[in-house]
C-alpha positions in Angstrom: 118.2 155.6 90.5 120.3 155.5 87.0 120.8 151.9 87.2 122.5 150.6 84.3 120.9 149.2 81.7 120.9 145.4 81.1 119.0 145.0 78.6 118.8 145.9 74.9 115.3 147.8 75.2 118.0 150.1 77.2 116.5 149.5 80.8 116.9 146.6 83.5 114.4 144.1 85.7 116.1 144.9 89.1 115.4 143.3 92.2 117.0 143.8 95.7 119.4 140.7 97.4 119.8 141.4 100.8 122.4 139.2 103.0 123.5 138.8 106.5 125.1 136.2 108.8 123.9 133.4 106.0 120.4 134.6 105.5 119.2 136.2 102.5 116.1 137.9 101.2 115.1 139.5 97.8 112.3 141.7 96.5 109.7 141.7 93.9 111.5 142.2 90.2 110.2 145.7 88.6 110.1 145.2 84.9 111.4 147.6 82.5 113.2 150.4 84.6 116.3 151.9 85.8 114.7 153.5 88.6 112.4 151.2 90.5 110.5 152.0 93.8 109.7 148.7 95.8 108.4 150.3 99.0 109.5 146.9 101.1 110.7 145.9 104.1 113.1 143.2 104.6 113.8 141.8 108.3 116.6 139.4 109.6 116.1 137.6 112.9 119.6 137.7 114.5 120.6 135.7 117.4 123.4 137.7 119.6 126.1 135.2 118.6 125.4 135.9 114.8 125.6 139.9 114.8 128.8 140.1 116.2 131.5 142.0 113.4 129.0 140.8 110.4 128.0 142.6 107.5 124.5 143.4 106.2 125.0 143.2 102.2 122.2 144.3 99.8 122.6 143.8 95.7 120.9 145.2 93.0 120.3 142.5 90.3 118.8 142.6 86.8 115.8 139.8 86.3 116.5 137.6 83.2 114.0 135.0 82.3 116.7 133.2 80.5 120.4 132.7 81.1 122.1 134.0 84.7 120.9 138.0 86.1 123.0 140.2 86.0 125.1 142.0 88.4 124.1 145.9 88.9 126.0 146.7 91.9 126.1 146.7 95.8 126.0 148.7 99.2 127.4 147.3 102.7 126.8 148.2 106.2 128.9 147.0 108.8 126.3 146.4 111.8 128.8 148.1 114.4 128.1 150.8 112.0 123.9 151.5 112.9 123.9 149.9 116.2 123.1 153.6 117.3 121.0 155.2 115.2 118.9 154.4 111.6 121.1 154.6 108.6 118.8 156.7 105.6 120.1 158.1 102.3 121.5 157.4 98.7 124.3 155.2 99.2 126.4 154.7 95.7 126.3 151.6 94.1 129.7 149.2 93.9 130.9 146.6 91.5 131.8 143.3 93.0 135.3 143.9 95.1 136.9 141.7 92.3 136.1 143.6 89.8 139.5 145.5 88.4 137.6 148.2 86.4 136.3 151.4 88.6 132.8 152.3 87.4 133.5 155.9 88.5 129.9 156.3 90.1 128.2 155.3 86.9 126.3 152.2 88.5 123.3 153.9 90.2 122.6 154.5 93.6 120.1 152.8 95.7 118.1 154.5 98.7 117.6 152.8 101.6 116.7 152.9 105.4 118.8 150.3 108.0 118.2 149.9 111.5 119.6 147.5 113.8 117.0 146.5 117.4 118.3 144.8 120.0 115.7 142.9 121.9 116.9 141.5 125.6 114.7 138.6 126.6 114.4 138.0 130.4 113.7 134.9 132.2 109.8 134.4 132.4 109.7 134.7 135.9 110.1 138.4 135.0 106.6 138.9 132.8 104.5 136.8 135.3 102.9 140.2 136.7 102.7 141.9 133.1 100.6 138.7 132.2 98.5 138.5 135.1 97.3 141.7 134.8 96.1 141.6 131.3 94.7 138.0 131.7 92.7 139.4 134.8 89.0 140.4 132.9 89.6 136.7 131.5 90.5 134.8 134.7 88.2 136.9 137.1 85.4 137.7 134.5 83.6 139.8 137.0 85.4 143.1 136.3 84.2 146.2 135.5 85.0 145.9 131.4 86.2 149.6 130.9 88.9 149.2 133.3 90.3 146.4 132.6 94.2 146.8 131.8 93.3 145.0 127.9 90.4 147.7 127.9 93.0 150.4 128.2 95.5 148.5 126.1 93.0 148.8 122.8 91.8 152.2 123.5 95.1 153.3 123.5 96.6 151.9 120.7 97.2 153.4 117.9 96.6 152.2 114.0 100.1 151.9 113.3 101.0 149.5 116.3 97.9 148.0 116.6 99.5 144.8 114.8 102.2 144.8 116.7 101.0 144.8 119.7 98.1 142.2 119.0 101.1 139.4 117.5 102.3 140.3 121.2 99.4 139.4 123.2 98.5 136.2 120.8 101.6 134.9 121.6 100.8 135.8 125.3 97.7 134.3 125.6 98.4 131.3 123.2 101.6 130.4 125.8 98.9 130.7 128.9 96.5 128.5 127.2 94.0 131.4 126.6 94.0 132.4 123.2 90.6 131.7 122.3 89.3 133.4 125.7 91.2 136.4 124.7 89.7 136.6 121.4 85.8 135.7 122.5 86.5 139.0 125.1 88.3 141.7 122.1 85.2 139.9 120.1 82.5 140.3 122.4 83.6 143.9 123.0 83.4 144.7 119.3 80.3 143.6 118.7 78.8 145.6 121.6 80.6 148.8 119.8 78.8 147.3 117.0 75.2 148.9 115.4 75.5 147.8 111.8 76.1 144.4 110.9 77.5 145.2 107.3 80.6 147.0 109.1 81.5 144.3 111.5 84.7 143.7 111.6 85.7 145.5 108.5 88.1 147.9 110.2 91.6 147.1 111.9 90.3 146.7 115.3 92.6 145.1 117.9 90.2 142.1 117.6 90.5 141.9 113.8 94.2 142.0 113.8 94.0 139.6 116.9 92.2 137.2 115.6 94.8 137.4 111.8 97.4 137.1 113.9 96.1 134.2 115.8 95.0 132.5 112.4 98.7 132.9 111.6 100.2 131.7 114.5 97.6 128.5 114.6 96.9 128.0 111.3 100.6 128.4 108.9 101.0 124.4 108.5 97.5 123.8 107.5 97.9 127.0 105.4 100.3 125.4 103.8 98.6 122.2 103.2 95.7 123.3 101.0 97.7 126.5 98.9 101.3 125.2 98.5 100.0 122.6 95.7 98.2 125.1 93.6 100.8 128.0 94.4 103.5 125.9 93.2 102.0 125.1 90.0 101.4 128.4 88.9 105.5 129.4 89.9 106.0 126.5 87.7 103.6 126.3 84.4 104.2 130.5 84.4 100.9 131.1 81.9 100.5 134.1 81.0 97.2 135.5 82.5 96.2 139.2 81.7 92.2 140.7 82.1 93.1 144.5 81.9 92.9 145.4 78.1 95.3 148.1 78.9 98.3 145.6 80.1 97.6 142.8 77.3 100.6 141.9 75.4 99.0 141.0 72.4 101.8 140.3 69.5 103.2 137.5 70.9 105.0 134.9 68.6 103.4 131.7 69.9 100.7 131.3 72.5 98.6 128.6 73.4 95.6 127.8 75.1 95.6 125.2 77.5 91.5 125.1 77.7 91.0 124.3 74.1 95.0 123.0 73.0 94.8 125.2 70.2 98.0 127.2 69.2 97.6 130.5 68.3 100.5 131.9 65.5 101.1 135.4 65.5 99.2 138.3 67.0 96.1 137.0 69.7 93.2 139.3 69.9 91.8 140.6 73.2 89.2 138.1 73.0 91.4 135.3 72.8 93.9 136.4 75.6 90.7 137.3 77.9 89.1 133.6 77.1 92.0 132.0 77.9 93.1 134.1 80.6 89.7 133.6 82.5 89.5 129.8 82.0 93.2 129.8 83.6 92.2 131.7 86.9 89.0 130.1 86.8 90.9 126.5 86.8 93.4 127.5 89.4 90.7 129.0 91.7 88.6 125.5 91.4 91.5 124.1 92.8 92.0 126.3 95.5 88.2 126.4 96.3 88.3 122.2 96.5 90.9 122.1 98.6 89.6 124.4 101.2 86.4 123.0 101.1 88.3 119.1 101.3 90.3 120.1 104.1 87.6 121.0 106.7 89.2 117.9 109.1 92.6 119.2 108.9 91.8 122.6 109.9 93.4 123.1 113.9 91.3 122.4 116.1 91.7 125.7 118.0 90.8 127.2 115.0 87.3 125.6 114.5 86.6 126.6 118.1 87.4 130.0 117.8 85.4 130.5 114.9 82.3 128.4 116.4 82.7 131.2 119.4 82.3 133.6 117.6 79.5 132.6 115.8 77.8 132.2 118.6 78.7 135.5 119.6 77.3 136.8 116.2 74.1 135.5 116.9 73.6 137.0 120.2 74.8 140.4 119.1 72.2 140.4 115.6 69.5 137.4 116.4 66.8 138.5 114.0 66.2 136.2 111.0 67.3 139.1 108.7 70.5 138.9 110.2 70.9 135.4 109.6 74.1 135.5 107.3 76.0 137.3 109.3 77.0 134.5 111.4 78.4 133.3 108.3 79.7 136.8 106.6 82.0 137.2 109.9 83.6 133.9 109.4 84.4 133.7 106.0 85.7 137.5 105.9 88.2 136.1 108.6 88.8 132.8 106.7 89.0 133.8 103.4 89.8 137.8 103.3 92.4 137.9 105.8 93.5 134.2 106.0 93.9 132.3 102.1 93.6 135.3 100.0 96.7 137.6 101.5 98.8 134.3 101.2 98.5 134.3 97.5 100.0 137.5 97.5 102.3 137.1 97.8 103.2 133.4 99.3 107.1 134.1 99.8 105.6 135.9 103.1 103.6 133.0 104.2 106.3 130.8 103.8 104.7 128.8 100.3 108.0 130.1 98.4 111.7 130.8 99.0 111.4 133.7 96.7 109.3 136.6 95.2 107.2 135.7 92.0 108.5 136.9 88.4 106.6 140.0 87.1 104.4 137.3 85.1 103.5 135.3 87.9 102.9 138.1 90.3 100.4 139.1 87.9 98.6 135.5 87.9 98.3 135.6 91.6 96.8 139.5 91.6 94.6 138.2 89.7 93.6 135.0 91.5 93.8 136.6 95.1 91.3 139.5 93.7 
């Protein structure tokens, strides 16, 4: 809150810079505001050996398309500081410890939330039981289903861990060799929960997220593969795409249309932004779309069986010839609605950038990812 302003239209373009023990992270850049609300979470990886007396360091920048950002002030924690409990509240903003001038309080505050987890890791010799038990309905398929210990795992958790705790048992099962057996059984279970074939797998079941997070796990190289081409030319050519007539920035000095090479001069019309704004997406999404469809060899090969399991599953649960797409539908919402799409927006979380999009190219992926 009361950032100071940077720019002459009397506001800033802040984005957040978070450091510690040589690892840094930023935000998304909020245009036009000296009290932005980013709503993000940022989260270091710290091996024992780093933490030690370091210092977690977050800075307030203001965005400038041109020239260096400016500086609009930090906050530092000491981590010997929240190793007990969260540290929450408006913290004053501070100038750089060089700086000679005092700003006397007149550089904003920022609010934030830091907490510090220590995670011990034991020898493996130490989860063999843990693991046993919940790969016994997979191992010794003979079980009763309902009281299986997985059973009771996914019955008992709740929405808000429900991710967490299926990352967890991926990486279980993927270590045992039995990822894709743990998926068929969450799968087959759904689909016996299952009446209408419209809803399957539309909610954030344990095997939804399961089968995300396995995609994730399996799948972030070849991910990479077929997006970081197209996703780095559009950080790079930064066209200005826009559909919404209400968020059109039409008096613009110079725009041109890369469809057609024709040069607009003064003030475009909504027509002209829309037409030139559709045959952008549409040429980045071609792109996309041929590359997915070109890479079908390079997909993983757990991948491919996963997915042909649980097609077959599909079609045992709804054989009728009515049903006959939704073998299909339950692939492609994994593939493409939880897989390609999310890593558009935004790619710095999939790993296809270092850092967040500009507000203009955030835009253009929005708009390609919807």
């Amino acid at each position: 809150r009361d950032l100071a302003p940077r720019d002459p239209s009397g506001t800033s373009d802040p984005f957040a810079r978070v450091s510690c023990c040589g690892h840094t992270l930023e935000t998304a850049v909020i245009k036009k505001t000296r009290f932005p609300h980013w709503d993000e979470v940022l989260e270091f990886q710290l091996v024992e050996r780093e933490a030690g007396e370091a210092v977690l360091s977050v800075e307030v920048w203001d965005w400038d398309i041109v020239g260096k950002n400016d500086f609009l002030g930090r906050v530092e924690f000491p981590l010997g500081t929240i190793c007990t409990e969260p540290t929450k509240g408006w913290f004053p903003l501070l100038p750089f410890p060089s700086a000679a001038e005092s700003h006397g309080g007149q550089l904003g505050a920022l609010r934030l939330a830091v907490r510090l987890v220590e995670d011990r890791v034991l020898p493996p010799t130490y989860y063999q039981p843990l693991i046993q038990l919940l790969a016994e309905p997979i191992l010794c398929p003979g079980q009763p289903p309902a009281g299986t210990a997985l059973a009771i795992l996914e019955e008992v958790t709740s929405g808000e861990s429900r991710q967490d705790v299926a990352t967890k048992l991926v990486k279980i099962f993927l270590g045992q060799g039995l990822a894709v057996p743990l998926l068929d059984y969450l799968i087959t279970r759904e689909l016996a929960r299952t009446t209408d074939p419209n809803t399957l797998f539309r909610s954030n079941s344990l095997a939804s997220k399961s089968l995300e997070q396995f995609m994730k796990a399996v799948g972030l190289p070849y991910l990479h593969e077929v997006l970081k081409p197209v996703v780095n030319r559009i950080f790079e050519e930064k066209k200005y795409v826009e559909l919404d007539p209400g968020k059109m920035e039409l008096s613009r000095s110079r725009r041109r249309c890369p469809c057609r090479r024709i040069s607009f001069k003064g003030s475009l019309s909504e027509a002209q932004v829309r037409e030139s704004s559709l045959e952008l997406l549409k040429g980045y999404l071609g792109d996309i779309v041929d590359a997915i469809v070109g890479s079908v060899e390079k997909c993983p090969l757990l991948m491919r069986v996963a997915f042909k399991q649980l097609r077959r599953r599909v079609e045992e649960r709804f054989p009728s010839a009515r049903h006959e797409e939704v073998r299909y539908f339950s692939i492609s919402g994994f593939l493409f609605l939880r897989f390609f799409a999310p890593a558009v927006l935004p790619p710095k979380l999939f790993g296809l950038r270092e850092r967040h999009a500009d507000p203009r190219t955030s835009r253009t992926l929005l708009l390609l990812a919807k």
